[in-house]
N, C-alpha and C positions, 0 to 999 in steps of 0.2 A: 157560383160566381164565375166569370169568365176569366182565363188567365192570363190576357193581356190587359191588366190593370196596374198602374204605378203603384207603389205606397212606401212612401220615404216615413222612416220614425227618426225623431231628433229625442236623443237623450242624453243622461251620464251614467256608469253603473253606482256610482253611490245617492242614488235618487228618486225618488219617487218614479223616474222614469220604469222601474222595476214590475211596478204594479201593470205598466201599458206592456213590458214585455211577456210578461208572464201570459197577457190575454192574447197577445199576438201567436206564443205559441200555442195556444187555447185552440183558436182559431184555425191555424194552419195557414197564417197568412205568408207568402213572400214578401220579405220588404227590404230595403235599406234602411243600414243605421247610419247617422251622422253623428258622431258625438258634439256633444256644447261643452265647455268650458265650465266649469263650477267653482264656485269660491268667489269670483267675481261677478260685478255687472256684467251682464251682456248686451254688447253695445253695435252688435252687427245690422246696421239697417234693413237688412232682406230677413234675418231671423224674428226683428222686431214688424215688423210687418205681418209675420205669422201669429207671431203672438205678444203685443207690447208690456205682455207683463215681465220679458226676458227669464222667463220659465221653463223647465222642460220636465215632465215630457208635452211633445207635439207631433202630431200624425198629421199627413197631408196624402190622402187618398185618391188620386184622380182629380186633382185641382181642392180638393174638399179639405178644410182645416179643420182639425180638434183639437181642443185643450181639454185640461182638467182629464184627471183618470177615471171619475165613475162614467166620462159621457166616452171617452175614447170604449172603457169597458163597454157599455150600451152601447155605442155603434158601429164594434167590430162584433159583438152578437149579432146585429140585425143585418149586413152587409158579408157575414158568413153564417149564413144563415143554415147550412150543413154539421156547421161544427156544434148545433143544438145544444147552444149558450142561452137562449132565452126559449121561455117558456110560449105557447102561440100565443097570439093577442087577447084571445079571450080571459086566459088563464095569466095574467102578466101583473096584477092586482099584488101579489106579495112578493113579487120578483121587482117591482118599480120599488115599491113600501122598501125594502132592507137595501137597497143599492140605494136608494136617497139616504137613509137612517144611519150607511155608512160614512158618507159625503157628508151629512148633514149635523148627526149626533156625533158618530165616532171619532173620526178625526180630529175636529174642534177640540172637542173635548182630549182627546189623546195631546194634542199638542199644548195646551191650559195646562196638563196635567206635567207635563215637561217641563212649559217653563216655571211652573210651581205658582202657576195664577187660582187662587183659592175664591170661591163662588161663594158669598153668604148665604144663609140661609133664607136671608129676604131679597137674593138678588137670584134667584133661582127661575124665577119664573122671567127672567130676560134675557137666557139664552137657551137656545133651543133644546139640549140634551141634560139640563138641571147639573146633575153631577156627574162626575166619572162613575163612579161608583153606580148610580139609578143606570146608567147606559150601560154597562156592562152588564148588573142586573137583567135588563131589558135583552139582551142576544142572549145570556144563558136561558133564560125562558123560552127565548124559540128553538134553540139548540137541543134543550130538552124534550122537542116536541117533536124533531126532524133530524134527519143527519145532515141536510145541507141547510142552510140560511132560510131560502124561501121555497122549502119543502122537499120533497123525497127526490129529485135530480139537482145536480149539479149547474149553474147558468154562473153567469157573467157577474153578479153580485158577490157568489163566493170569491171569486178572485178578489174582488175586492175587502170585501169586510173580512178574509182571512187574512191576506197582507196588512191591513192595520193593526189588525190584534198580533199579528208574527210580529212586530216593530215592538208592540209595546211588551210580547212575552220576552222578547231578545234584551231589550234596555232595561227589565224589572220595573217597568211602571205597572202589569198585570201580573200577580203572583196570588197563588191556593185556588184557581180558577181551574180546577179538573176538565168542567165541561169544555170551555176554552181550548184549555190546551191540545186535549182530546181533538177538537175539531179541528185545530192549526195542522198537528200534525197529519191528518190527514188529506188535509187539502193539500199539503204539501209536498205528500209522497204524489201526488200526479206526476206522470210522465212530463207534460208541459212546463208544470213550476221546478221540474227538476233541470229539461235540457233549459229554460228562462236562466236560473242560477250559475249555470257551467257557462252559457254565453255571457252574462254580467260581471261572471268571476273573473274566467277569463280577459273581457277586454277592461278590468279593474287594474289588471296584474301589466297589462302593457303600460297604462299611464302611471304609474307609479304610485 
């Protein structure tokens, strides 16, 4: 990529915006941070404009907006495309499959599981990831088969589907999950998710 490119990131450091930093340092991108306000609505017309769900985090690339963290993760793979985050297009079949499964199963489900929303057994087949339990299931099995998520390198989906399971290993919603853990922490020791944490700590410790 060329290095006269903009990319403003809006975030907070206690927020999901964590996940968008960590890929940013993945990547090697330059950008600005803007911090947003949290706890509150966000009620800034121009912010809202980028993203009316008054959310963060948000990337604006060269005019280009992103929301949501698995598409910001996918498309600072594909727009750094050096920092070989994603797998080539041929080969992209189970690197798409676990960055949706993240987005898609994990979360949900991680956050169900938080606010202690319990899934009958006949309401299982209405939401997409059945139980906490069956999903976790489901990544120890591929984890068992690969050291990364969607096979023997590293891409943009582990950033993500490791940062959720990190969330739920940190709060004790995932507990006796060796495989799990095993793979958090190594994703974790990256250089990237290491200087991510020092810069989110850090400007944590400014706002009080």
């Amino acid at each position: 990529m060329a290095d006269d490119y903009s990319l403003t990131f809006y975030t907070h450091p206690m927020s999901r915006g964590r996940i968008a930093r960590w890929m940013l340092e993945e990547a090697g991108a330059q950008y600005d941070t803007v911090v947003m306000e949290l706890g509150k609505k966000i009620t800034d017309p121009e912010y809202l404009a980028l993203n009316p769900m008054g959310k963060v985090p948000v990337i604006v690339h060269d005019g280009v907006v992103v929301t949501e963290c698995a598409a910001i993760c996918a498309y600072l793979a594909d727009v750094f495309p050096d920092a070989g985050l994603a797998p080539p297009s041929s080969e992209r079949g189970p690197y798409y499959r676990w960055l949706m499964f993240g987005a898609g199963c994990l979360e949900p489900a991680a956050i169900n599981q938080g606010l202690g929303v319990e899934i009958a057994p006949e309401q299982e087949g209405m939401v997409g990831y059945r139980t906490f339990a069956a999903t976790l299931d489901t990544l120890e099995w591929q984890l068992d088969k690969s050291p990364h998520i969607a096979g023997e390198a590293f891409t943009a989906a582990d950033v993500y589907v490791a940062a959720q399971l990190g969330w739920g290993l940190q709060f004790g919603s995932i507990k006796d999950r060796p495989t799990i853990s095993d793979y958090v922490e190594r994703m974790y020791a990256r250089p990237a998710h290491e200087r991510a944490v020092e810069l989110d700590d850090a400007l944590a410790a400014t706002l009080g």
